[in-house]
Structure formats: C-alpha cells, structure tokens
C-alpha positions in Angstrom: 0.0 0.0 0.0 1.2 3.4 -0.7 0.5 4.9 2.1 3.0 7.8 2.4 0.1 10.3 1.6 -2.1 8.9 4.3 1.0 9.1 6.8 2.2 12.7 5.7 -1.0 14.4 5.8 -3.7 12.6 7.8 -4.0 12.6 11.7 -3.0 10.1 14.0 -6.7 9.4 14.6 -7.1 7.2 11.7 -8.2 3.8 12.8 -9.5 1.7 10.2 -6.8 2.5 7.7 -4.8 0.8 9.5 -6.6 -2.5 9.6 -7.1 -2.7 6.2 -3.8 -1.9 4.0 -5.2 -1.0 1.3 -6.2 1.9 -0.9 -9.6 1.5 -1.9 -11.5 3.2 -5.4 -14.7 0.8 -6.2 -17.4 -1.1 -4.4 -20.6 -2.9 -5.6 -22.8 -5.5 -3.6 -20.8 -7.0 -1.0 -17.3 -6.5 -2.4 -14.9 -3.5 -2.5 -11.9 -2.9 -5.5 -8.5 -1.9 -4.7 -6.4 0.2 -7.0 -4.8 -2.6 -8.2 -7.8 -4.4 -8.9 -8.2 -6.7 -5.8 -11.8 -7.7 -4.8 -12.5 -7.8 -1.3 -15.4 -9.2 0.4 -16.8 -6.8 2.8 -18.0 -8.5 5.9 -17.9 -4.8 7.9 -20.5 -3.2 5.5 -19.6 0.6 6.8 -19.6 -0.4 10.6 -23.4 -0.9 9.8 -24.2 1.6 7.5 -24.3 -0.5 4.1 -27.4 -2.9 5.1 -28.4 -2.6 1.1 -24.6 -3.2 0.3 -22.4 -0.4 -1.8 -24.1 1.4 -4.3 -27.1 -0.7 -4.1 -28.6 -0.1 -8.1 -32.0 0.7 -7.3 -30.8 3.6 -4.9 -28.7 4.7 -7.2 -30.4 5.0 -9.9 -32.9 7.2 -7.6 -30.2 9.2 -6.7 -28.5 9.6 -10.1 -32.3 11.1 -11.6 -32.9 13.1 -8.9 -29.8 14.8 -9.1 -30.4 15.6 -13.2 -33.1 17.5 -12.3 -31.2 19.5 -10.2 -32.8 18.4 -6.6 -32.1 20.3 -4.0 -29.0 18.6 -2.3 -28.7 20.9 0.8 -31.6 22.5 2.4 -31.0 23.1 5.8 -34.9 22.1 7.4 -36.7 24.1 4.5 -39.8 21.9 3.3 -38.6 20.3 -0.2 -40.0 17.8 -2.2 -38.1 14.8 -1.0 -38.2 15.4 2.5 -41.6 15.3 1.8 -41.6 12.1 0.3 -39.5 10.3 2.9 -41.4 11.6 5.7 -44.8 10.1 4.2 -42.7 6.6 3.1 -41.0 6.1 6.7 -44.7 6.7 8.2 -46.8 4.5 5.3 -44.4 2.0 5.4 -42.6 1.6 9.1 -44.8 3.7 12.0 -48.3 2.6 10.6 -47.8 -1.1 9.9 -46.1 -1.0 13.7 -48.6 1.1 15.4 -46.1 3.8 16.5 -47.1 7.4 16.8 -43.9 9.5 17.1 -42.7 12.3 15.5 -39.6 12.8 13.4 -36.7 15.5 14.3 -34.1 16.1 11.7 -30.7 15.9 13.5 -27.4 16.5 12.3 -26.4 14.0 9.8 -24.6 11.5 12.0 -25.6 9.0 14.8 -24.0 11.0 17.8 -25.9 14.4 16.5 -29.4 12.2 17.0 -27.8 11.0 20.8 -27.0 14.4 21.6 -30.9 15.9 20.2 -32.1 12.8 22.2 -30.3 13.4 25.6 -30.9 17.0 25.4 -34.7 16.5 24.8 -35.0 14.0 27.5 -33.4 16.2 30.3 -36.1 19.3 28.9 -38.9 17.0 29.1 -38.4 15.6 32.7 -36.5 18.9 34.4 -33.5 16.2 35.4 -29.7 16.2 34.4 -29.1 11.8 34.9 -29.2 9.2 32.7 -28.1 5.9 32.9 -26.0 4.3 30.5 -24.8 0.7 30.7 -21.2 -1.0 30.8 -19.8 -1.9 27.5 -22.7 0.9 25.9 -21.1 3.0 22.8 -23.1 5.9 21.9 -20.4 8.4 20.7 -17.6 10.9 20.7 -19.1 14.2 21.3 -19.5 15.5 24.3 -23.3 14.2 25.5 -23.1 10.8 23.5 -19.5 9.6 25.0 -20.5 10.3 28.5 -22.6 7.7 27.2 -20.0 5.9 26.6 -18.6 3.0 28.5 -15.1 2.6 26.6 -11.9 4.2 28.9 -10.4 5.2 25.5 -13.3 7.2 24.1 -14.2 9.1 27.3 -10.2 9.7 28.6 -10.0 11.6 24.7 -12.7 14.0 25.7 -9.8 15.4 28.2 -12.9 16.8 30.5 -14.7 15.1 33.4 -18.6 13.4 31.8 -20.9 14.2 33.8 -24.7 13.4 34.8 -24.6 9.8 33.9 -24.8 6.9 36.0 -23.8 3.6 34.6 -25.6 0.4 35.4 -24.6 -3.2 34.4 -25.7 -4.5 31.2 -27.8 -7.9 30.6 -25.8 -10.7 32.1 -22.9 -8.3 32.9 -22.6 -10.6 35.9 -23.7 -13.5 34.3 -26.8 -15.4 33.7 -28.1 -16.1 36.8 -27.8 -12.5 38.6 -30.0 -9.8 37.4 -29.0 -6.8 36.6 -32.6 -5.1 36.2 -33.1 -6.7 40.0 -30.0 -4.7 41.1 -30.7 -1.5 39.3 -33.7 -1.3 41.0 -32.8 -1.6 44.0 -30.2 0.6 43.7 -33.1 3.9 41.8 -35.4 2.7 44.9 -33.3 3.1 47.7 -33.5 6.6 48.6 -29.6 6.5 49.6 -28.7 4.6 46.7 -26.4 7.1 45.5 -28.1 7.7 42.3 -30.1 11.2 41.6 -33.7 10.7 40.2 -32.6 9.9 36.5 -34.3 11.5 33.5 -34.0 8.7 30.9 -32.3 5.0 30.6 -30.4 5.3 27.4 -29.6 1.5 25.9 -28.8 -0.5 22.5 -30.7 -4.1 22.4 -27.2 -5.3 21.2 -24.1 -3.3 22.5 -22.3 -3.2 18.8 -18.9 -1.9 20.2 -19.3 -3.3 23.3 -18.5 -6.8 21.9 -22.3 -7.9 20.7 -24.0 -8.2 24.0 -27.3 -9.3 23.4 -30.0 -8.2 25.4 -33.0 -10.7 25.8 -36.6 -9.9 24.7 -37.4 -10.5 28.8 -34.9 -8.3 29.9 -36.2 -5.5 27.5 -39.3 -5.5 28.5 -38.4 -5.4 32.2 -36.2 -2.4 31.5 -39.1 -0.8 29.8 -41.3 -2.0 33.0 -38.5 0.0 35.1 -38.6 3.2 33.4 -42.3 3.2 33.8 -41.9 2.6 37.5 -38.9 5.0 38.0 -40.6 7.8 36.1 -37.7 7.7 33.5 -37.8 7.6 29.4 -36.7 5.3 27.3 -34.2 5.7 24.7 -33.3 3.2 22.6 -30.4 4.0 20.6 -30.8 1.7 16.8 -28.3 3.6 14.8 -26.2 0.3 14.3 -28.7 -2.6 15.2 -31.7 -0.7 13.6 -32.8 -0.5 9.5 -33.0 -4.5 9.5 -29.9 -5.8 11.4 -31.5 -8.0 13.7 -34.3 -9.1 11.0 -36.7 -6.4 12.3 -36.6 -2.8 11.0 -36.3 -2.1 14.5 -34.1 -4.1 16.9 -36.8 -3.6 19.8 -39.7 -4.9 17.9 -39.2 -8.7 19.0 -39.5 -7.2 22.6 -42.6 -5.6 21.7 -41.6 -2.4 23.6 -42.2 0.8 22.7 -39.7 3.3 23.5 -40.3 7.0 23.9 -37.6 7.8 21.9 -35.6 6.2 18.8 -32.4 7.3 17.3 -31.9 6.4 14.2 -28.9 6.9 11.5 -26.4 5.1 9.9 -28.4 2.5 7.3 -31.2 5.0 7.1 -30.0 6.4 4.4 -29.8 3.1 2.5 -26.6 4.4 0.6 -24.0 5.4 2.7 -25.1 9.1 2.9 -25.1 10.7 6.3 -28.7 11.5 7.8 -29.6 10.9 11.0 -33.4 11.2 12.9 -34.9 11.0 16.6 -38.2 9.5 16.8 -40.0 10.9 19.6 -43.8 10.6 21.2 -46.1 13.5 20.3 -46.0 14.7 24.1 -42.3 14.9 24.5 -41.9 17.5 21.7 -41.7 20.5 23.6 -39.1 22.2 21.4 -38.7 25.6 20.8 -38.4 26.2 16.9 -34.5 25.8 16.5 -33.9 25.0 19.5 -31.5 22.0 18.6 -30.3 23.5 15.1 -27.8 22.4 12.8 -26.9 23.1 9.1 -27.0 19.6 7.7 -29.7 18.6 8.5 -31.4 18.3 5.7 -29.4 16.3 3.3 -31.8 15.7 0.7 -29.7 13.2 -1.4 -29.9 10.8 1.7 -33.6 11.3 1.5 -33.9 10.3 -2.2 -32.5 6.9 -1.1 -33.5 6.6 1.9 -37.2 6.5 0.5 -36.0 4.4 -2.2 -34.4 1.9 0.2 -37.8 2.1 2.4 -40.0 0.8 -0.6 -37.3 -1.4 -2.1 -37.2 -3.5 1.3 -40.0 -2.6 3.5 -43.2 -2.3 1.4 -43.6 -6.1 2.7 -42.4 -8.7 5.1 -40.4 -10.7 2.5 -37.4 -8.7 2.9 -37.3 -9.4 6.9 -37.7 -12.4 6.4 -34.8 -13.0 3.9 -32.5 -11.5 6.7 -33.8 -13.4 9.4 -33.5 -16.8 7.5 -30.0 -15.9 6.9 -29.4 -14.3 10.1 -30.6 -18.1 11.9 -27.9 -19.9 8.9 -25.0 -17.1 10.0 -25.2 -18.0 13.6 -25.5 -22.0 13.0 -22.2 -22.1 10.7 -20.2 -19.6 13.6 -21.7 -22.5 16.1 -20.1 -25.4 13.9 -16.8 -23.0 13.8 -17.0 -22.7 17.8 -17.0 -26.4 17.9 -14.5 -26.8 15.9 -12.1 -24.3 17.3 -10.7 -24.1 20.8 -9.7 -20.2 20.5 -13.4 -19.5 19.9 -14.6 -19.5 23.8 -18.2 -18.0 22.8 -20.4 -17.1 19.8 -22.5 -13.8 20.6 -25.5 -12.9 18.0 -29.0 -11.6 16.9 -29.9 -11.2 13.2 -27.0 -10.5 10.9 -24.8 -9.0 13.5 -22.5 -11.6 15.0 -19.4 -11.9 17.3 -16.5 -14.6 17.9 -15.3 -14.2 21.4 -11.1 -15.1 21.3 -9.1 -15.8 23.9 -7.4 -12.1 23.3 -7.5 -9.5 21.4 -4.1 -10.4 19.9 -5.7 -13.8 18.9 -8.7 -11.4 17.2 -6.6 -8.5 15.8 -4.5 -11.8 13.8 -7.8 -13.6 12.9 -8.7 -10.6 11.4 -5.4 -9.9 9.5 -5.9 -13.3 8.1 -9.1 -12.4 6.8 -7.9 -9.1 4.7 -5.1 -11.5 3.5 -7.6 -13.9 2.0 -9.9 -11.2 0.7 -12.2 -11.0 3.6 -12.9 -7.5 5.5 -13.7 -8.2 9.3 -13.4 -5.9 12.1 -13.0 -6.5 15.9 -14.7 -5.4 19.4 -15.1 -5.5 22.6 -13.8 -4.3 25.5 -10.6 -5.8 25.0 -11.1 -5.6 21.3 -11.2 -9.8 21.7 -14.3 -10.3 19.8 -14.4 -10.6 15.5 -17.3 -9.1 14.4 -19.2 -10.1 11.7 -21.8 -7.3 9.8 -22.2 -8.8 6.6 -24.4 -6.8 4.4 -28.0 -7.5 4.7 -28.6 -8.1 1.0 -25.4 -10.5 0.5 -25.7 -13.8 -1.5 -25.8 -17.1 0.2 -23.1 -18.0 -2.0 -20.8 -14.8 -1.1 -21.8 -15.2 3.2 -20.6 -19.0 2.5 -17.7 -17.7 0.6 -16.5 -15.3 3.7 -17.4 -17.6 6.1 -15.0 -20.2 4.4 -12.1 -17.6 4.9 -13.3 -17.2 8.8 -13.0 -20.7 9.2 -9.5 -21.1 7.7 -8.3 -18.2 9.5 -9.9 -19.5 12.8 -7.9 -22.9 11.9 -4.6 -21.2 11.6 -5.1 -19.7 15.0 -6.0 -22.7 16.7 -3.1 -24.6 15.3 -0.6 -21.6 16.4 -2.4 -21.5 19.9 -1.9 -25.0 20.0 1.6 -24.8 18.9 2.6 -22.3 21.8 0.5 -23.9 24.6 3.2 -27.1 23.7 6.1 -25.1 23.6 5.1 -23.6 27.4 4.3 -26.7 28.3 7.8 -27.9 27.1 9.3 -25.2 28.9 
C-alpha cells in the first residue's frame, strides 16, 4: 500500500486505515476494489451503514435522476419535495404497519448528532440532568453521547470530566443467573442509593462496540417496566442494530416495547449518505423552533435513497424475512466454527450481526489480519477488542456469506493450530 500520503498528511486518529492496507477506489454489492484491482469481500458493510450493500442499483439510480433535475441537495430544514416524500414513506411504510405514533426530528447528519438531540430533549422534558447508560454501551464521541459511553479510551479523549450519567450493568454483565434489572432497581429505589432521580435509561438491544451483548426480549421488556416505574424515558439507541440488522426494521420490535424515543442513523439512508433522525412521542416534543439546530440537517440526497431503500425493502415482510433466515444460517455455521475451534470461547449474536469471542485480542486482531489477507474485511470489538465481528451486508448472496465464512474458518484454523503450537512449547518449557 502506498500509504505515504495517508502518513504525511492525515491525523493520527485514523483507525480503520490501519486494519485494512489497502487503498480503496470501487465497491458494488458485497465486495470492495483496490487500486490494483483486488476484490475484497466486505463483511464490515460501513460499521453498519451498508445494510443494502455499496451502491445498491436501485438507490442509485434514484439518486443519479434526482440529481439531473437539479434536486435540491442541501436545504437546511426548509420543506422540499423529497423530504416530503420520505417523511410520508418512513410513516406508510414503518410507523403505521407497527402502530407507532412519534414524530420525526431532523438531527445533524450523523448518529451522535441524533444522541446528543435525544439526551438534550429527554433532560427538557423531565426537568432532570441523569441518565443511565450501561457497561460496555457506545453511543459516541461528542461530548453528551460519550458520557454515554462505557469505553476508557473514548471518554479519557474527551480530556474533561462526563458528567450526569450513572452507569448500570448490562444484561448478564454478571452473568446469567444475577439480574441486573433486580440490582438497578434496588439501587433507583433506595432513597440513599447514590443515584439522583434519572431523567431517561439510554440503551442499545445489542451493544455493537461493546463486543455484541445481546439483550433478551425478557430483559427489554423489564427495563421498559422500570422506566415506567422510575418515572424515566426510554431511549433506545438503533443507529447500528436498527434498519433490519436484527431481521426487524427495528431491533426492539421482538420485545414488543415501545420506546419513547428512537435514534436512528447510519443504514437509514440506504446508501452510505449521512442523515440521521430522533423519533419521539407526540408529548415529548416540547421544542422551541431551532432550539436543537444544525446546518446539515437536511441532506436531501440521503432522503432520495432513503425512500427508495424504504420501498425497495420494507413495502412487505419478504425482505425481513430473507435477513432473518440468513441471520438463523450465519449464527448455526459460527456455532459449527466454535465447535470446531478451541480459540473461539463463545459465539455472541441476533440477526445478521454476529461476534467470535477469542481468547485475546491479539488472537482477534490476527484472525482478522488473516481475513484481509484472504480477501475478507472483518473488524473487531469488545472491551478488549477480543471479539471478531461479523456485519455482513444484509442483501449479501448465500453463495458470497458461504464464501466469507469459508475464509473465517480457515483463519480460525490457523489460529487454533498456532495456539496450539505455543500452549506445547510452554508446556515444554
């Protein structure tokens, strides 16, 4: 990789660069191009934001006419024609079939921007400056959404104390047989608890960063059963597990809760463009007209595919479906693998978002090295960054998720057999 341009003039903050060595110019489906031609499968589909896969043809062609015409492209949160259209699509086609009534807020165009609207809103509506987070939760890295935040490394780069959070342990944080909604609480209803009256619980139904800790339909609904009791809102953020992930368009929906607010981004877009949204009940919108402003919020290019991906995937149940039938084929053939492979210790899924938990994150970090090698993007987790995570895109072949899987399972082979090697060699020793 020629990477002497990347070295000389971007920041030290680079991350994913450096996992994958290569400079890439092309992408289509589930497979990226290289400047020297190389296809790679692309298990890591944008961190979550290519559910349709790259440059999806139906969205782009969407895109591509609306742009001849000369659609507006930027229009701050004027009314235009395609805001319009996705506004009346994301209710015809996703509140109505689900019986949600909320209304839609028009964030800045990236996932913390919709955090940030949603914390800010919360702490308005209820006249309180807590919420809870939970261990392992990434929300983040402005200044509201990373004290969100459970990760040392995200909330030590802030270089400020985080306050008016209060972190409670995730499901099975200590396992399955304690519960954590038991000790929580215990802890809100006793009056020296140490924690001030919170204003919202703030929660993912599976911790993406965290290291794919799934939350169970039970637990969900308890934790909505708490915020009743408590007085608190719930926030569920689904800018990673949401837009079909977990087979649902919402993650909650198999809970059959219904949280008071939604933040939404990443896949919403359906093509890779930024936009981001807060879904929020009628009564909670007690904003003051730009009181929570920001100049990109309306990217209408995003909103041309976004309504295209909306009625290309959602106009039925077939697409669902599809993803959940592969999602239940995904976490059988990582099972097989975790039988088959001493360094796996667990397999961790919901959907089409899945995790290998390693011995290390050394073990990991080379499992995915392997991958790239072989032609295979996959990214890591976790707190310890010990967990290979798999987020294939949602529209990827059976052939090409067989394909990648293949290449797991060879690199997964190679690092049992060098584990094995060294656990001899200490034995010998």
């Amino acid at each position: 990789m020629q990477a002497s341009t990347f070295e000389r003039l971007e920041s030290e903050v680079r991350s994913y660069i450096r996992s994958f060595p290569a400079v890439f110019c092309q992408a289509a489906g589930s497979w990226m191009v290289d400047e020297t031609d190389r296809r790679y499968l692309d298990f890591f589909a944008g961190a979550g934001t290519l559910n349709y896969g790259h440059n999806h043809p139906i969205l782009k062609e969407k895109l591509l006419a609306y742009l001849a015409t000369d659609g507006i492209v930027h229009g701050l949160d004027m009314a235009t024609c395609a805001k319009r259209d996705f506004l009346e699509t994301f209710e015809q086609l996703i509140l109505k079939p689900r019986k949600l009534d909320y209304k839609i807020q028009f964030t800045g165009p990236t996932g913390t921007n919709a955090v940030e609207a949603a914390l800010k809103l919360a702490r308005q509506v209820k006249g309180r400056a807590t919420v809870i987070s939970f261990t392992n939760a990434f929300h983040g890295c402005t200044a509201g959404s990373v004290a969100m935040t459970g990760a040392r490394k995200f909330r030590e780069a802030m270089g400020t104390p985080l306050t008016n959070t209060r972190f409670m342990p995730f499901a099975n944080y200590y396992g399955e047989e304690a519960s954590t909604l038991a000790m929580i609480d215990k802890q809100l209803s006793d009056p020296s608890g140490g924690t001030d009256k919170p204003a919202a619980v703030l929660v993912e139904t599976v911790q993406g960063e965290g290291g794919i800790n799934v939350a169970s339909a039970a637990w969900l609904k308890g934790l909505e059963a708490l915020c009743r009791k408590h007085d608190m809102l719930l926030i569920v953020d689904d800018i990673q597990m949401g837009c079909g992930r977990t087979g649902t368009f919402f993650s909650f929906e198999e809970a059959g809760i219904t949280p008071d607010i939604v933040t939404l981004s990443k896949s919403l877009s359906g093509y890779g463009l930024p936009m981001a949204i807060v879904l929020l009940k009628p009564e909670l919108d007690i904003w003051e007209p730009s009181a929570h402003n920001g100049t990109f919020r309306g990217n209408n290019a995003a909103f041309v595919t976004a309504t295209a991906a909306l009625r290309e995937f959602w106009s039925n149940d077939s697409f669902a479906k599809e993803v959940q039938d592969k999602g239940r084929k995904l976490q059988a053939s990582l099972e097989h693998m975790a039988r088959r492979h001493a360094v796996v210790q667990q397999v961790r899924g919901r959907g089409m978002v899945a995790g290998l938990v390693m011995q290390s994150s050394e073990q990991a970090d080379d499992i995915s090295a392997a991958c790239f090698r072989q032609g295979l993007i996959i990214e890591t987790c976790g707190p310890q960054g010990e967990v290979v995570k798999l987020l294939p895109a949602l529209t990827i072949s059976p052939n090409e998720l067989e394909q990648g899987l293949g290449i797991l399972d060879a690199a997964l082979a190679s690092c049992s057999s060098a584990a094995s090697v060294q656990l001899a060699r200490e034995a010998i020793e």
